[in-house]
C-alpha positions, 0 to 999 in steps of 0.5 A: 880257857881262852879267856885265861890264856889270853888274860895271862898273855896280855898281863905285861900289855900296857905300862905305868901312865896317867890315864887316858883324859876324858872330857866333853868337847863340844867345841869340836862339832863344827869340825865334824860337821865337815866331815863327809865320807868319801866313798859315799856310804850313809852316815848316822844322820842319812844319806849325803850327810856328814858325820854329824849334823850341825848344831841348829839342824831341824832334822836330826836323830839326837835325842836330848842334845848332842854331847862330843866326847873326847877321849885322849892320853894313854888307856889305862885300867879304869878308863872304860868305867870312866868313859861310861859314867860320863856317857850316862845310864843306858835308859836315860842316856842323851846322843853323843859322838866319841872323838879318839886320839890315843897312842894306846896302852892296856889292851884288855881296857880297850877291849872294855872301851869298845864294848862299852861303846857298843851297847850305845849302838842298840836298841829299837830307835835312834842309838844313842852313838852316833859317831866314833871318829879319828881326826886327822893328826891325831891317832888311834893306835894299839888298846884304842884302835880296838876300842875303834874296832869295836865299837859298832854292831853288825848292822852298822854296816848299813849306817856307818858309825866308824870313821877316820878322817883323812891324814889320821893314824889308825894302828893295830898290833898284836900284843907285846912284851914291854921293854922293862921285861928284857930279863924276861923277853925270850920266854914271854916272846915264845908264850905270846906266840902261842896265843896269836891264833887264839887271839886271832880267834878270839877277836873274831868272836868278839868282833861278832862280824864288825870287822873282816878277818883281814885286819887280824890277818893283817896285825898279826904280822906286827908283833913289836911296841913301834910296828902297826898295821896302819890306817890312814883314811884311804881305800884299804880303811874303807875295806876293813869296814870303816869309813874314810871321811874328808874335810873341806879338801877332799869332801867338798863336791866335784863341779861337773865342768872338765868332767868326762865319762871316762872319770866317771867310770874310773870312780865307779870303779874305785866306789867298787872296791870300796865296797871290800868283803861285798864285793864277790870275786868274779867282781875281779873278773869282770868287772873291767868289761862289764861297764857300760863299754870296754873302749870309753872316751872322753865325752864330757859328762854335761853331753851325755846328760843333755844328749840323754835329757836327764838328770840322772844316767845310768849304766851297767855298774855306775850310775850319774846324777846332774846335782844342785849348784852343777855338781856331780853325784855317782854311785857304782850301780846301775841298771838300764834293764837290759837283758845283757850288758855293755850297751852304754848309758841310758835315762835312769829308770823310772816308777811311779814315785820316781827314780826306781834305784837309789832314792831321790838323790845319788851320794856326792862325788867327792876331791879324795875321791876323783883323787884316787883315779888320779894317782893323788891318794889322800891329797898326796902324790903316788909314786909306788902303788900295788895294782890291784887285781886277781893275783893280789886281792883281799878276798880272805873269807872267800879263799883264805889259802889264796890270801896274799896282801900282806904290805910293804913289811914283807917283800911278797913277790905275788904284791910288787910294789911298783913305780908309778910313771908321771912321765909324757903329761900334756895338758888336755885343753886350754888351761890356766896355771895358778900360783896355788890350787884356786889361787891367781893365774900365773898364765894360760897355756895350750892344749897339748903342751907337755908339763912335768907333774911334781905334786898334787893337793886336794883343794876345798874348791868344786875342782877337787885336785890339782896338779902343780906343773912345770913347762921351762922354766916356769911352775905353777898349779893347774886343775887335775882334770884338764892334765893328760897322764899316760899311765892313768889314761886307762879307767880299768887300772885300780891301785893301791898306793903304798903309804896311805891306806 
């Protein structure tokens, strides 16, 4: 029956267009072999990998070649047979990764794209999908973005498979009544409406878990042809399930220099939240005070690890690691097997076979990730930004009455936006201000003078952000670290900037 229902709801989904375009473009591996995930989640290719692994790799899980598939143009009836008759029978199939760049189109093809996909993701061995992948400036809207949606398994969760690159577009609605049916709108607008809590449903079942409820919750507050509930590669992407991933800028790894413990502790944190549906709610609680210490100073983290004489640190919550070429790896866990918390970092833990937690290496901290911590979400500069805390949070499978986060659409007094204050800036140390990120220097300026903050960038360089200044009269762009903001002096302050999710 809500088969049916739904079938009829979404006959008017869709419109006359040429189908979608589907072709191999192998070209685009080199790209995606930049691409690396920001939060530090294992790809299909292993820990501290990218996306896909380039082309002359000895290691790799590919069977038979790996094909790059492309998938653009408007989804139309059809496609998803298309799409399966280049991919290739199921028994005999070779490795491929699928590239979408779609406005979308028919709905129920999507649905079919997607679960075409998802049969590529099973099996014993090495799934023969090894990536689904939105580019930056492209984008995946409506009938693709479900197609995106479902093309994983639940145990995907542990090798990710979907990812948007930062800067992509990644859109979800409900349905609508296209606009040759005005003679028609009231009464299919009323009938449609009945069916958005089977729709509601009906995608939960068929996403079998891939996805948290919030995405339906959140996409059914768009009902119309141009609203979307967008994904742009940021935090709030990575707390639907899928994967943020970056480029040279943004991807790259942090140099440890200039780096304190309280950056540290800021990533972790934000490595916390991006865990999403994992993270259990007295998380919310606690997690501010539980980390290594309440009142954390600037300690640069070179003198922690030669202070404690290893590579790899641990604390409560957020673990260190000294990396090859003097970068920095970070993961938001650890545990120095203490009885109770708060009693600061110490040498990782030990057996045998070497470090006891998290394997031989830790993921890389990454520019878009030190970014968020520094109020330059996605390479931009954040002026409004929802806080983040107890009476604003995600937890809909938890407390589902308690559900509040509902966007910049609806003016939800329990999620103010609020302005973010770039004011009182001074510089932290001695710095070099350049023409551009890692361009030539312009001058040197002191310790403690004040700038005004007027824009940020991430850069392909170990420093990860920069900050373009103003002292008098003179502008010029100065690594992010070396800058002191008040507001984002504390390490406890998580936020949501409002424009890029």
């Amino acid at each position: 029956m809500i088969r049916a229902v739904l079938a009829a709801a979404l006959a008017f989904v869709g419109g006359a267009a040429q189908a979608a375009e589907i072709s191999l473009r192998d070209d685009l591996r080199p790209r995606l072999a930049q691409l690396w995930p920001i939060y530090g989640e294992d790809t299909n290719a292993g820990r501290n990998s990218p996306v896909l692994l380039p082309a002359g790799s000895v290691n790799h899980p590919y069977y038979g070649g790996l094909r790059i598939i492309s998938v653009s143009g408007v989804i139309e009836p059809g496609d998803a047979e298309r799409l399966a008759a280049l991919i290739g029978p199921e028994d005999s199939v070779t490795s491929f990764a699928v590239v979408l760049d779609s406005p979308g189109g028919n709905f129920l093809e999507g649905v079919a794209m997607g679960e075409t996909l998802r049969l590529y993701r099973q099996g014993n061995g090495d799934p023969a999908l090894n990536g689904v992948v939105v580019l930056a400036e492209s984008e995946c809207m409506s009938a693709c973005a479900v197609a995106f949606a479902l093309a994983a398994l639940p145990r995907d969760s542990g090798r990710s498979v979907r990812y948007v690159e930062q800067g992509a577009r990644l859109g979800f609605h409900m349905p609508f009544v296209p606009l040759d049916q005005q003679a028609r709108q009231t009464e299919i607008a009323a009938a449609m409406d009945l069916t958005y809590q089977i729709m509601s449903e009906y995608i939960q079942l068929i996403g079998n878990g891939i996805a948290p409820s919030a995405l339906v919750q959140n996409a059914l507050h768009y009902r119309r042809p141009n609203d979307f509930f967008l994904l742009r590669g940021g935090l709030v992407t990575r707390f639907m399930v899928f994967v943020p991933v970056a480029g040279p800028k943004g991807g790259t790894p942090l140099a440890l220099a200039g780096l304190t413990q309280r950056d540290a502790f800021n990533m972790c944190q934000y490595l916390t939240y991006s865990k999403g549906r994992d993270m259990i709610a007295a998380g919310y609680e606690f997690w501010p005070v539980e980390i290594g210490s309440e009142f954390p100073d600037d300690t640069p983290l070179r003198t922690l690890f030669e202070r404690y004489g290893d590579r790899r640190l641990a604390n409560d919550g957020c673990s260190i690691e000294w990396q090859e070429g003097d970068t920095l790896g970070i993961t938001p866990f650890g545990d120095c097997g203490r009885q109770s918390t708060g009693g600061g970092w110490c040498a990782a833990p030990r057996n045998d076979y070497g470090y006891s937690q998290h394997g031989d290496t830790l993921p890389r901290a990454t520019g878009a990730l030190l970014a968020d911590s520094l109020g330059c979400h996605g390479g931009q500069l954040t002026t409004r930004y929802y806080r983040w805390d107890a009476g604003n949070r995600f937890f809909e499978e938890e407390d589902p009455e308690a559900y509040s986060w509902v966007g910049e659409l609806y003016d939800a007094p329990e999620a103010p936006i609020l302005p973010m204050d770039w004011s009182g800036a001074r510089l932290g140390s001695n710095v070099n201000i350049r023409t551009a990120p890692g361009g030539d220097r312009l001058a040197r300026w002191s310790e403690g003078t004040p700038v005004d903050v007027l824009d940020c960038a991430l850069s392909a360089d170990g420093q990860g952000v920069w900050y373009q200044v103003r002292n008098g009269g003179q502008t010029g762009w100065a690594s992010a670290r070396y800058i002191d903001v008040p507001a984002l002096a504390g390490w406890d302050l998580m936020i949501r900037p409002v424009g890029f999710e």
